[in-house]
Phi, psi and omega in degrees: 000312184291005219261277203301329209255297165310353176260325180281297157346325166252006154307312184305358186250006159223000166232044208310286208317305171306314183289337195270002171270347180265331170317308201269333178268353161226002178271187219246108172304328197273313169301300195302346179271252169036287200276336177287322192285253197330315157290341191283334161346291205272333143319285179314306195299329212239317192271274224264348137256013155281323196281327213254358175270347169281342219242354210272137156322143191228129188273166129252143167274169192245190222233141184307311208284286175327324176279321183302310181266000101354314167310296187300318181297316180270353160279334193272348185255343162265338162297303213294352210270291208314299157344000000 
């Protein structure tokens, strides 16, 4: 059964239409929860926690002289709006 399932699975790569018509008329719903559970696994572990332990945000706080030219910029962008 696990053969037979994993072989129509793999048909998707050079024979979607068909295969995905044997998908749906014979494979085994319980393998397909399974092999979805296990990849979303072996994804989170190897993809989405390397990007999010290299990407995370870090808050700082900013420097008067940052806030101060913030400041200067959204003014300069409501006058231009104004304008």
């Amino acid at each position: 059964m696990v053969w037979h399932n994993t072989k129509l699975l793999a048909r998707l790569y050079y024979r979607p239409l068909a295969a995905t018509s044997d998908i749906i008329d014979e494979a085994s719903w319980i393998y397909a929860g399974v092999l979805v559970i296990a990849i979303s696994f072996v994804l989170n572990a190897v993809v989405f926690t390397h990007i999010y332990s290299g990407y995370e945000a870090v808050a700082r706080p900013m420097s008067e002289a940052e806030i101060a030219q913030q400041e200067t910029v959204r003014r300069n962008q409501l006058a231009a709006m104004r304008s």
